[in-house]
PDB file of N, H, CA, C and O in Angstrom:
ATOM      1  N   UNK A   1       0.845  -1.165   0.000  1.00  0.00           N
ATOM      2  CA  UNK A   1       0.000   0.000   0.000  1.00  0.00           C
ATOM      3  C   UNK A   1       0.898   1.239   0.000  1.00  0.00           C
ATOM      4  O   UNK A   1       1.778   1.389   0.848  1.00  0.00           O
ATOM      5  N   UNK A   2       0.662   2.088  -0.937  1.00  0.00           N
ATOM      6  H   UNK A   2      -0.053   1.966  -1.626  1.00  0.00           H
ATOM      7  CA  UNK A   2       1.307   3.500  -1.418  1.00  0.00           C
ATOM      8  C   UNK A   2       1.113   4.630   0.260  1.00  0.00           C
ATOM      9  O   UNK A   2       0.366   4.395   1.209  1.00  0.00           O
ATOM     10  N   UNK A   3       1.982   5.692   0.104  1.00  0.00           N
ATOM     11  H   UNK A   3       2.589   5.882  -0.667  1.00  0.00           H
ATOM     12  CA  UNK A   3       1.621   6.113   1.048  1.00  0.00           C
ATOM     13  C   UNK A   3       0.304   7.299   0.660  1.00  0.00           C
ATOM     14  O   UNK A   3      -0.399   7.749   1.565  1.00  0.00           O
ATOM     15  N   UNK A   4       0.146   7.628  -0.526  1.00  0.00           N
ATOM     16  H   UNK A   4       0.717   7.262  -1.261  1.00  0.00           H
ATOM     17  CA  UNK A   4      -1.014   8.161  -1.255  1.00  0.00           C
ATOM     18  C   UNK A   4      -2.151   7.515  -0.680  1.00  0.00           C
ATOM     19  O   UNK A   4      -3.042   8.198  -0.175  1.00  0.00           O
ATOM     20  N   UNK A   5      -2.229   5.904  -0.710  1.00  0.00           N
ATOM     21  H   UNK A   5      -1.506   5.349  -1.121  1.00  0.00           H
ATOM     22  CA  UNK A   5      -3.422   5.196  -0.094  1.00  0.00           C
ATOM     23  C   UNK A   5      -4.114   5.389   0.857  1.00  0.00           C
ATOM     24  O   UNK A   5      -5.301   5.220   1.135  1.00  0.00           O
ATOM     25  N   UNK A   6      -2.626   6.036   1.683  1.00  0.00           N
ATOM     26  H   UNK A   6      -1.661   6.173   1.457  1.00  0.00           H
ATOM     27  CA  UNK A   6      -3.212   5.873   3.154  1.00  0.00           C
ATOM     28  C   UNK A   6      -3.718   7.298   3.379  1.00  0.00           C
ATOM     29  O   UNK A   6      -4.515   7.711   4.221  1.00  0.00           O
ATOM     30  N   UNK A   7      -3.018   7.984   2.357  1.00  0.00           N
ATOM     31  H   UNK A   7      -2.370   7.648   1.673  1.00  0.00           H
ATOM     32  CA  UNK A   7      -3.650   9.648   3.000  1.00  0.00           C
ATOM     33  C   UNK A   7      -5.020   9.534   2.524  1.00  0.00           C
ATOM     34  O   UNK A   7      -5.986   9.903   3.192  1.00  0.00           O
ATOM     35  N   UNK A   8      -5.091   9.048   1.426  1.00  0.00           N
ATOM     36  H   UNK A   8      -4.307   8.749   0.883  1.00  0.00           H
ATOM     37  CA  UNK A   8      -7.159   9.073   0.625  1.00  0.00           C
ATOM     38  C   UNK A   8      -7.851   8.182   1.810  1.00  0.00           C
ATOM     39  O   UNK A   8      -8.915   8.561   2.300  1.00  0.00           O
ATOM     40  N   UNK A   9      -7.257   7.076   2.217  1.00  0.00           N
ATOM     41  H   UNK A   9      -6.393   6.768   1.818  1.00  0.00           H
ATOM     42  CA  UNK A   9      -8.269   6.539   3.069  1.00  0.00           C
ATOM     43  C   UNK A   9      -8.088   7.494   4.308  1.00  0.00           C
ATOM     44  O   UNK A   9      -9.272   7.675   4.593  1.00  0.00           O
ATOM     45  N   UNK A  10      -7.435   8.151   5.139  1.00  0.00           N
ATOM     46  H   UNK A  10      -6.474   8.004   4.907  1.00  0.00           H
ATOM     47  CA  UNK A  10      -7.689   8.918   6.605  1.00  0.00           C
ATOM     48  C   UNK A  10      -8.266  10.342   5.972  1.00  0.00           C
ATOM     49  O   UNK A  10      -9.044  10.676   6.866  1.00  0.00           O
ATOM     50  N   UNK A  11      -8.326  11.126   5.203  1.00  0.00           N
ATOM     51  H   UNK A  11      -7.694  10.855   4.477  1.00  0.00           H
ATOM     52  CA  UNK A  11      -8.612  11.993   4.641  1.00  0.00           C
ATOM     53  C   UNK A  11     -10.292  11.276   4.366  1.00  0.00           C
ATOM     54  O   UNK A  11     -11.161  11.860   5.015  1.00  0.00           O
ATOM     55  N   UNK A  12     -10.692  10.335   3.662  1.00  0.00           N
ATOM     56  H   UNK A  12      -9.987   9.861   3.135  1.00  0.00           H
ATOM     57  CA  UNK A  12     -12.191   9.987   3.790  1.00  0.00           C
ATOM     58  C   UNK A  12     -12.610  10.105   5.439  1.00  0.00           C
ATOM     59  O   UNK A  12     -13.290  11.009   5.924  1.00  0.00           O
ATOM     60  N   UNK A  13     -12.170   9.239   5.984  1.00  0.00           N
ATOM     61  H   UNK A  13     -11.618   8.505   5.589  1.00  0.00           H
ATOM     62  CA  UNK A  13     -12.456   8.799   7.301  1.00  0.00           C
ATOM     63  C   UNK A  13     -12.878   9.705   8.099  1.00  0.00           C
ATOM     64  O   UNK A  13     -13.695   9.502   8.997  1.00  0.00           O
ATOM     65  N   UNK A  14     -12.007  11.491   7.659  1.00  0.00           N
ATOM     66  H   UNK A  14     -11.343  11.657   6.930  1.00  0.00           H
ATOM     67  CA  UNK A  14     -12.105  12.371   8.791  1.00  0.00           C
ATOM     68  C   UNK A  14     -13.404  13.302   8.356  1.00  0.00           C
ATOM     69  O   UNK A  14     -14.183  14.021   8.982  1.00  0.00           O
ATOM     70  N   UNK A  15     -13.264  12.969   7.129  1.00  0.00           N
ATOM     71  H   UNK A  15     -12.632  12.384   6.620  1.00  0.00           H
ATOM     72  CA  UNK A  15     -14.270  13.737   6.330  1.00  0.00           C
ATOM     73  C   UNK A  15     -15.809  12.786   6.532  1.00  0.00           C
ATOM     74  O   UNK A  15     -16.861  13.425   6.520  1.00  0.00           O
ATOM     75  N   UNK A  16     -15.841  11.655   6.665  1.00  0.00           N
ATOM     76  H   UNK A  16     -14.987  11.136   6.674  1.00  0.00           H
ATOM     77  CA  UNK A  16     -17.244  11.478   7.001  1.00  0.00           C
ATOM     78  C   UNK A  16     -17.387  11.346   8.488  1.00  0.00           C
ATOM     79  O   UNK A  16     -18.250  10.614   8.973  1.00  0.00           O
ATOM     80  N   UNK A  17     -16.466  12.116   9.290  1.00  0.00           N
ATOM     81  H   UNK A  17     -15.765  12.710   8.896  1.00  0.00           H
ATOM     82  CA  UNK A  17     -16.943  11.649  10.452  1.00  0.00           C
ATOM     83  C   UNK A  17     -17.469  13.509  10.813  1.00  0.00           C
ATOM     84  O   UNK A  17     -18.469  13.829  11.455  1.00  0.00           O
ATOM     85  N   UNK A  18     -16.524  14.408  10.222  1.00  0.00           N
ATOM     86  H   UNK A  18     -15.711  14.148   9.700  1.00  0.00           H
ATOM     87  CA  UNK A  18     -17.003  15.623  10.497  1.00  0.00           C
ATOM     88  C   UNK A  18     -18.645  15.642   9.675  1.00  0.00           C
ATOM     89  O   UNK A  18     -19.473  16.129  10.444  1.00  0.00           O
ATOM     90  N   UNK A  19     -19.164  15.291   8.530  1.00  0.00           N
ATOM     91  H   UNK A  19     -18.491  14.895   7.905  1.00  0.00           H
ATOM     92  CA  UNK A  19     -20.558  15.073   8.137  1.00  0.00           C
ATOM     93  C   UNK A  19     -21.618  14.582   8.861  1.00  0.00           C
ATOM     94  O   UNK A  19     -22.787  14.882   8.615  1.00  0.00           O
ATOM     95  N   UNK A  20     -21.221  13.735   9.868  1.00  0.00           N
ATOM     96  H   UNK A  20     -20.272  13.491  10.068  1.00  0.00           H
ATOM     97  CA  UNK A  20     -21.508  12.791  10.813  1.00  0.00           C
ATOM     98  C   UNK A  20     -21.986  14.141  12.121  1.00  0.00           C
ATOM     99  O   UNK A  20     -23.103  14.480  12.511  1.00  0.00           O
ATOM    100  N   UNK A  21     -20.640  14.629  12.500  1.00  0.00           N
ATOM    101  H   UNK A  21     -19.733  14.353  12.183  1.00  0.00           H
ATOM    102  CA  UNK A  21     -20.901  15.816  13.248  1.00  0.00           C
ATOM    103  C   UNK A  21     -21.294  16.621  13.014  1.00  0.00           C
ATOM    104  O   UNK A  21     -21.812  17.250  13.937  1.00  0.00           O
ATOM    105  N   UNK A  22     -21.341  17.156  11.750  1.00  0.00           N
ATOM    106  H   UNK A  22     -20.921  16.646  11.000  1.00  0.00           H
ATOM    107  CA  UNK A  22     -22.702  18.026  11.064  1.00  0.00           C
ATOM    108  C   UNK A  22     -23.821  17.465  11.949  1.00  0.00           C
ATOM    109  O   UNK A  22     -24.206  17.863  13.049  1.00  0.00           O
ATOM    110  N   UNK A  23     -24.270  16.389  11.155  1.00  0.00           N
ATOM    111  H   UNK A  23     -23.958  16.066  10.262  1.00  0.00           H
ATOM    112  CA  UNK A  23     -25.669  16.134  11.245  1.00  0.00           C
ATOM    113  C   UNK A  23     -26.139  15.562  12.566  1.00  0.00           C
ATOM    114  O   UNK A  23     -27.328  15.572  12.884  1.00  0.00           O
ATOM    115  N   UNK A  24     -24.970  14.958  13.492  1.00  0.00           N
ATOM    116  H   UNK A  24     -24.004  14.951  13.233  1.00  0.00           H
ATOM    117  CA  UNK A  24     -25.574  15.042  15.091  1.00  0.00           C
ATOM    118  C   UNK A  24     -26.226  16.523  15.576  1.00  0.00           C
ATOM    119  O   UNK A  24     -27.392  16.528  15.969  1.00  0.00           O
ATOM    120  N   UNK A  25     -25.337  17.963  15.537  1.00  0.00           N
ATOM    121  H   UNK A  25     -24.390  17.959  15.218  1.00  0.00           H
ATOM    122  CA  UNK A  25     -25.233  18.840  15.675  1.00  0.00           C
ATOM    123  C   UNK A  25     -26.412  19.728  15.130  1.00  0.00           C
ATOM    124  O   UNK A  25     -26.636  20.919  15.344  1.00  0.00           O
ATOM    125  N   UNK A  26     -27.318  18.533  14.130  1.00  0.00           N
ATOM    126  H   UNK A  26     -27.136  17.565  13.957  1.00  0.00           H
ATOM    127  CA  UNK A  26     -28.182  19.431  13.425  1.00  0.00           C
ATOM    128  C   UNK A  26     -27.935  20.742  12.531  1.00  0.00           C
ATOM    129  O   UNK A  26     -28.904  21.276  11.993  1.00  0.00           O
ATOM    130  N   UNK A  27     -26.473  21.332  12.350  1.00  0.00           N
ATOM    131  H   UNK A  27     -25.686  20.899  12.788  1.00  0.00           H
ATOM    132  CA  UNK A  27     -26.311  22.366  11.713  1.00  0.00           C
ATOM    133  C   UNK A  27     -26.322  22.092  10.085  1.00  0.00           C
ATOM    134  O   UNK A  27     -26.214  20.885   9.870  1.00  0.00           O
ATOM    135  N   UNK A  28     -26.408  22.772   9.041  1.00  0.00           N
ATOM    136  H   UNK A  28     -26.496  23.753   9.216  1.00  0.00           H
ATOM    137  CA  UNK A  28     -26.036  22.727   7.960  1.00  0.00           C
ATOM    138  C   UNK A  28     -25.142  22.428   7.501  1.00  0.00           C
ATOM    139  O   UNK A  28     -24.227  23.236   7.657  1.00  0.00           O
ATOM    140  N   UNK A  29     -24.841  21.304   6.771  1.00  0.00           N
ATOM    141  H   UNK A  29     -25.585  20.648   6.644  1.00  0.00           H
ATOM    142  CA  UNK A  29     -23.678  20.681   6.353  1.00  0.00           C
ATOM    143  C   UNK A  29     -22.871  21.881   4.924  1.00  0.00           C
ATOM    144  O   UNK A  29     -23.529  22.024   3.893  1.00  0.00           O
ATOM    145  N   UNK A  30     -21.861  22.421   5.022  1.00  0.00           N
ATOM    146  H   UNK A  30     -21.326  22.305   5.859  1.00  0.00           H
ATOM    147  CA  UNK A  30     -21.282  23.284   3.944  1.00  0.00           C
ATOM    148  C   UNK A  30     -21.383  22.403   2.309  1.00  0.00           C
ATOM    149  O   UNK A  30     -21.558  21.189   2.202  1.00  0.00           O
ATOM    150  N   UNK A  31     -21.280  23.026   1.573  1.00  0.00           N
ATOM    151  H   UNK A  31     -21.138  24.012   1.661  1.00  0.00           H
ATOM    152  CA  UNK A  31     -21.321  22.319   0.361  1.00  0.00           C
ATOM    153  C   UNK A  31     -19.831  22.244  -0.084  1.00  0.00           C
ATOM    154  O   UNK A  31     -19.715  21.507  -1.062  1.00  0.00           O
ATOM    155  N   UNK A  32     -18.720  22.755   0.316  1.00  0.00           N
ATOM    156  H   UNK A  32     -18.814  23.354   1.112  1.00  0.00           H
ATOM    157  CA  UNK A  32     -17.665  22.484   0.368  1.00  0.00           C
ATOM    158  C   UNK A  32     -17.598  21.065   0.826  1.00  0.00           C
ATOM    159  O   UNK A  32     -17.114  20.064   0.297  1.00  0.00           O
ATOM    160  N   UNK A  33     -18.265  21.272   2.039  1.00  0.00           N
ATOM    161  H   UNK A  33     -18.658  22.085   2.468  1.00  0.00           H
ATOM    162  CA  UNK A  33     -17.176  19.801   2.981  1.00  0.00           C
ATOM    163  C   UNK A  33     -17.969  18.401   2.202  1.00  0.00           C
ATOM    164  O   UNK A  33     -17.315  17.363   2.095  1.00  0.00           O
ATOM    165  N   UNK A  34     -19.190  18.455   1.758  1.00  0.00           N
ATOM    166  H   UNK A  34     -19.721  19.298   1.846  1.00  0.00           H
ATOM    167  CA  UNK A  34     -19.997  17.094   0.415  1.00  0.00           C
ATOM    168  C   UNK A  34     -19.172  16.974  -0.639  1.00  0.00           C
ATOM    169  O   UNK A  34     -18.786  15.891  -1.081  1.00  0.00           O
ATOM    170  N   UNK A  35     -18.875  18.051  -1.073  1.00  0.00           N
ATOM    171  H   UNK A  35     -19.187  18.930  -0.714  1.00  0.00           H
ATOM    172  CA  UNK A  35     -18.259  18.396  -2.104  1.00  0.00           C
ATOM    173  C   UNK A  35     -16.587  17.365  -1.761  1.00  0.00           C
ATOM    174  O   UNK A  35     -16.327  16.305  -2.331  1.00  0.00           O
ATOM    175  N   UNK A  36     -15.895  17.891  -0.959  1.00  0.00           N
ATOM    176  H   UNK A  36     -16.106  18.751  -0.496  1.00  0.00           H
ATOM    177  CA  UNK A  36     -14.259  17.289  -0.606  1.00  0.00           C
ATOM    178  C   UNK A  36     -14.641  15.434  -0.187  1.00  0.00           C
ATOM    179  O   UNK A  36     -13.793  14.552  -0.321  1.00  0.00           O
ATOM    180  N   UNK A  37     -15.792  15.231   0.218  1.00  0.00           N
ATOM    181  H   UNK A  37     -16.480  15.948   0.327  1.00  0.00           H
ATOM    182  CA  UNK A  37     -15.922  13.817   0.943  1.00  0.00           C
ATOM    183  C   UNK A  37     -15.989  13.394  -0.664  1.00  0.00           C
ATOM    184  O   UNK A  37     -14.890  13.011  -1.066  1.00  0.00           O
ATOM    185  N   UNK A  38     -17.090  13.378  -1.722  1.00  0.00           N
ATOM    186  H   UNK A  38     -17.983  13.690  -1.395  1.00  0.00           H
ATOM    187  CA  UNK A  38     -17.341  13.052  -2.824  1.00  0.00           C
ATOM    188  C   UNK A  38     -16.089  13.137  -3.227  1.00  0.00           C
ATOM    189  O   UNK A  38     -15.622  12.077  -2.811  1.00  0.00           O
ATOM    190  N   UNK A  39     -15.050  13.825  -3.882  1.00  0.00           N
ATOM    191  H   UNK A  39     -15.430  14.686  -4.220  1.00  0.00           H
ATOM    192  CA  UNK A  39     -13.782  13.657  -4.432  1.00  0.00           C
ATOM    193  C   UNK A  39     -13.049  12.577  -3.768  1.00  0.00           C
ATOM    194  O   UNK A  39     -12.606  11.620  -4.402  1.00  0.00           O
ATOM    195  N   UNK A  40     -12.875  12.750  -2.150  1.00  0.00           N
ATOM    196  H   UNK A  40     -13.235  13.528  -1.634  1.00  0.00           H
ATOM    197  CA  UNK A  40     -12.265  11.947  -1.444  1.00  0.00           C
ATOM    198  C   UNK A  40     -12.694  10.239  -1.396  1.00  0.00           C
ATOM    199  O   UNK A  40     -12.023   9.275  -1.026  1.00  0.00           O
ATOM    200  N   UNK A  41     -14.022  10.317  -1.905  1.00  0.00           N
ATOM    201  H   UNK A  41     -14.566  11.100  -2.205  1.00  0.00           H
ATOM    202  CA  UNK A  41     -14.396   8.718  -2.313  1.00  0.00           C
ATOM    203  C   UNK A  41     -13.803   8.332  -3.901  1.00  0.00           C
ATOM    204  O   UNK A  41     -13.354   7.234  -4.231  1.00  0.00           O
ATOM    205  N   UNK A  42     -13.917   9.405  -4.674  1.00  0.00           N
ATOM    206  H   UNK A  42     -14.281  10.297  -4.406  1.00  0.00           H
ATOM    207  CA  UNK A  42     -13.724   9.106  -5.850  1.00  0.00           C
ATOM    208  C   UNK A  42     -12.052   8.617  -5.246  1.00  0.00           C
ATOM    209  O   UNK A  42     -11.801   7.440  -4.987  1.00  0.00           O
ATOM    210  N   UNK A  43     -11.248   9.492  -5.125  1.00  0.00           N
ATOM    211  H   UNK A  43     -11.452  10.448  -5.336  1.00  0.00           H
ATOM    212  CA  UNK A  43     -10.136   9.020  -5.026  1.00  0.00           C
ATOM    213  C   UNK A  43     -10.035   7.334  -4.557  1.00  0.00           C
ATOM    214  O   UNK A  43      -9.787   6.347  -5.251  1.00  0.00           O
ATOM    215  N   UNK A  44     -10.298   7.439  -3.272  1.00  0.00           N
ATOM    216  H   UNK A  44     -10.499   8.240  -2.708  1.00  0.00           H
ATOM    217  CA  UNK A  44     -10.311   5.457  -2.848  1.00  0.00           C
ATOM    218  C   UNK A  44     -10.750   4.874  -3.652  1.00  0.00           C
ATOM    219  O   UNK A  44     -10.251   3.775  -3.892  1.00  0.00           O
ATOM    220  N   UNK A  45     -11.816   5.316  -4.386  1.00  0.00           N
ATOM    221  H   UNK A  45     -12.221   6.209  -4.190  1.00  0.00           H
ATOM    222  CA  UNK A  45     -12.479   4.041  -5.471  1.00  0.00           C
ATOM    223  C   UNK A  45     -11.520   4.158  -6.392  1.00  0.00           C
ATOM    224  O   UNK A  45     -11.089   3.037  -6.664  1.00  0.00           O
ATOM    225  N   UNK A  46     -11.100   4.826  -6.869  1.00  0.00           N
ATOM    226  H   UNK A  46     -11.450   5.737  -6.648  1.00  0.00           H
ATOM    227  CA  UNK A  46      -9.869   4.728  -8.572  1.00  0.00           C
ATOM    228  C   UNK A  46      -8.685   4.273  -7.672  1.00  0.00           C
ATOM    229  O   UNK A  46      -8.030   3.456  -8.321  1.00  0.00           O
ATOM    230  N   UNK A  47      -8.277   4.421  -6.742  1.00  0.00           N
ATOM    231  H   UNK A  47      -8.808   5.084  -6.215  1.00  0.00           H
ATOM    232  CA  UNK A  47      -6.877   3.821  -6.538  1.00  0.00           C
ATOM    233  C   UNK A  47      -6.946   2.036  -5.952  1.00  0.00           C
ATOM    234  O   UNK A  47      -6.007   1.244  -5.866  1.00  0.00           O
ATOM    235  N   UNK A  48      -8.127   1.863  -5.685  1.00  0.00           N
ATOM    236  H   UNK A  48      -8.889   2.506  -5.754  1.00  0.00           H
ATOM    237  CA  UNK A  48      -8.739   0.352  -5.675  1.00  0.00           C
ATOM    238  C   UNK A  48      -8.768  -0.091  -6.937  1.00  0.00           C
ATOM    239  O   UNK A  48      -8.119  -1.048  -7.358  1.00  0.00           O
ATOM    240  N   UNK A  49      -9.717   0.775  -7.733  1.00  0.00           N
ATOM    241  H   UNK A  49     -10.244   1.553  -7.392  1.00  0.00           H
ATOM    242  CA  UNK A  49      -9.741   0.269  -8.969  1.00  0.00           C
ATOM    243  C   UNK A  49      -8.647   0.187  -9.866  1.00  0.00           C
ATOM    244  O   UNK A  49      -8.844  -0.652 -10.745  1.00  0.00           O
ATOM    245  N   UNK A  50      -7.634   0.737  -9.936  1.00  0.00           N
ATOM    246  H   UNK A  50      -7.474   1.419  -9.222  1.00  0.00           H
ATOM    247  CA  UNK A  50      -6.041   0.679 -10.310  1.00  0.00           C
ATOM    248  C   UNK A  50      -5.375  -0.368  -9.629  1.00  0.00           C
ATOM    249  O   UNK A  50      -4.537  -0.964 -10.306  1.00  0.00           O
ATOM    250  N   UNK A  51      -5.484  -0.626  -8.825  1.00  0.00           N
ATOM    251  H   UNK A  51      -6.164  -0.142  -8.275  1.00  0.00           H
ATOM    252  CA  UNK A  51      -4.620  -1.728  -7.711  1.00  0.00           C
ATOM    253  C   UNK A  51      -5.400  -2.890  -8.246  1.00  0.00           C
ATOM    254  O   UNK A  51      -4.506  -3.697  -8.502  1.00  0.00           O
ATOM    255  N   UNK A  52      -6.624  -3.494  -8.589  1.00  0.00           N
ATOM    256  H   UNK A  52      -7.350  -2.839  -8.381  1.00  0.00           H
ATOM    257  CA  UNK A  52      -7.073  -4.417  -9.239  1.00  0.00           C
ATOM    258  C   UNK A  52      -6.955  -4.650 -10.578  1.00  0.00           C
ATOM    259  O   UNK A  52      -7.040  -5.832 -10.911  1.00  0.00           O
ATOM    260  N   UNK A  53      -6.803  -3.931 -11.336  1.00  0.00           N
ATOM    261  H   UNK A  53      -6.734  -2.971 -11.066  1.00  0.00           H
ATOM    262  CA  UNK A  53      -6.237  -4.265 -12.758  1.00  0.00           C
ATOM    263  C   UNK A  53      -4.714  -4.634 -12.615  1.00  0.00           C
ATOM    264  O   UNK A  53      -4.244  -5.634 -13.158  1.00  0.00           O
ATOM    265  N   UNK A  54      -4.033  -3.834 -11.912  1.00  0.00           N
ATOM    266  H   UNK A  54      -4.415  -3.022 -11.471  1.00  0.00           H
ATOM    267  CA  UNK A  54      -2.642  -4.304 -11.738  1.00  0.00           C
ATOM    268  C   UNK A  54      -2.383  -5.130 -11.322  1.00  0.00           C
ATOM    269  O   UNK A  54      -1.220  -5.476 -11.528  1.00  0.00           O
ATOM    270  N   UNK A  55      -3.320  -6.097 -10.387  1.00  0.00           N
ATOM    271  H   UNK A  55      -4.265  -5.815 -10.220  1.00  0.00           H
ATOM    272  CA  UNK A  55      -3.000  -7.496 -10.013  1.00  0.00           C
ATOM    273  C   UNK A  55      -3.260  -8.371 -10.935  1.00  0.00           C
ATOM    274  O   UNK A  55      -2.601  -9.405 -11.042  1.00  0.00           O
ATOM    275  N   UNK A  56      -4.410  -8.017 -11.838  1.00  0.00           N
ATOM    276  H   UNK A  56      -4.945  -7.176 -11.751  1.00  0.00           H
ATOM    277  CA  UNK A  56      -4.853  -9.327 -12.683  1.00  0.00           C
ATOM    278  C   UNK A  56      -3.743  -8.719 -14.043  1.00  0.00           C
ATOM    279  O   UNK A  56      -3.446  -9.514 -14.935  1.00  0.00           O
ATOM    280  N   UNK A  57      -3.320  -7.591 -14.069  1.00  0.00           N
ATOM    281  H   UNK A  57      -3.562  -6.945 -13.345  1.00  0.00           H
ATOM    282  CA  UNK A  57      -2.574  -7.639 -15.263  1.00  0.00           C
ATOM    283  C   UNK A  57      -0.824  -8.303 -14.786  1.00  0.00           C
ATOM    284  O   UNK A  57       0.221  -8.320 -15.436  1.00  0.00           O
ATOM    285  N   UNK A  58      -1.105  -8.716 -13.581  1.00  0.00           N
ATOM    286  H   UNK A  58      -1.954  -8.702 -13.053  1.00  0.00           H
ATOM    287  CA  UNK A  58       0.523  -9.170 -13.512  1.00  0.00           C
ATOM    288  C   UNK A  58       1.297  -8.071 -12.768  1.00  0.00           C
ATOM    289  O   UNK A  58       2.432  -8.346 -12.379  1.00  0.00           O
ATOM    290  N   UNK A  59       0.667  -6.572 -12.481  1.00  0.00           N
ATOM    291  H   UNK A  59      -0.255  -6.349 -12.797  1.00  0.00           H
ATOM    292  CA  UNK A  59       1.872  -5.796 -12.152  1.00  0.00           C
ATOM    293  C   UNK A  59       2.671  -5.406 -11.166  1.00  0.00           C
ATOM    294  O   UNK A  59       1.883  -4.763 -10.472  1.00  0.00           O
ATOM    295  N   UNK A  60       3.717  -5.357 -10.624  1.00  0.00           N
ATOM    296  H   UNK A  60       4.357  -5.879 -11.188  1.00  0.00           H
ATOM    297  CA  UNK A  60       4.526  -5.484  -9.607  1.00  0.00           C
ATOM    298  C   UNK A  60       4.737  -4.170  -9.631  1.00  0.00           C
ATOM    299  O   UNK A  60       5.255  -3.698 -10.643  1.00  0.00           O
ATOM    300  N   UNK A  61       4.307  -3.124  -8.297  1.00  0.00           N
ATOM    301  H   UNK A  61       3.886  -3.508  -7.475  1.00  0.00           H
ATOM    302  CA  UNK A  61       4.636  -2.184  -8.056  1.00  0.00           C
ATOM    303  C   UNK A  61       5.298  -1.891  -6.890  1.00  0.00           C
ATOM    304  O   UNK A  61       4.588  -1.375  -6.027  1.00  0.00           O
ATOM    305  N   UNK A  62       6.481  -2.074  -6.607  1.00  0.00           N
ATOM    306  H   UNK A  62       7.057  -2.494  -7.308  1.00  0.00           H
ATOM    307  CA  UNK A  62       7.400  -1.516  -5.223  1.00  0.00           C
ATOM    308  C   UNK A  62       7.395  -0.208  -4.346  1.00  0.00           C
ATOM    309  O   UNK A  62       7.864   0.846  -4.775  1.00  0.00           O
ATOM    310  N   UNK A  63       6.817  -0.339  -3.048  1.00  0.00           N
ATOM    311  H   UNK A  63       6.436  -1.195  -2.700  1.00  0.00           H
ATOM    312  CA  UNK A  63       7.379   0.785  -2.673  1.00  0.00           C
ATOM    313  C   UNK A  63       8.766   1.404  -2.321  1.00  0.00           C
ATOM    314  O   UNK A  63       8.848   2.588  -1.994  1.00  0.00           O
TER     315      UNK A  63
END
């Protein structure tokens, strides 16, 4: 696992937990912070989805 991996996955993590605290809090969630969680999923999903073609294509990537 890249160290890129690990920042998209704790970077999701913190980001749905502050959404989370939005909506305990009852306040209005910013359209910024939907906005950064949505990118921040896209990211985990394409670097999953890259890491699975590279296994079935054979590819050996070193850190």
């Amino acid at each position: 696992m890249k160290f890129q991996d690990v920042i998209a996955g704790t970077m999701t993590i913190v980001l749905l937990l502050s959404l989370i605290a939005f909506a305990m809090m009852e306040i209005e969630t910013p359209e910024e912070l939907r906005l950064a969680f949505g990118v921040s999923i896209g990211w985990v999903f394409s670097r999953g989805i890259n890491g699975y073609n590279n296994a079935r294509k054979g590819k050996v990537i070193h850190d």
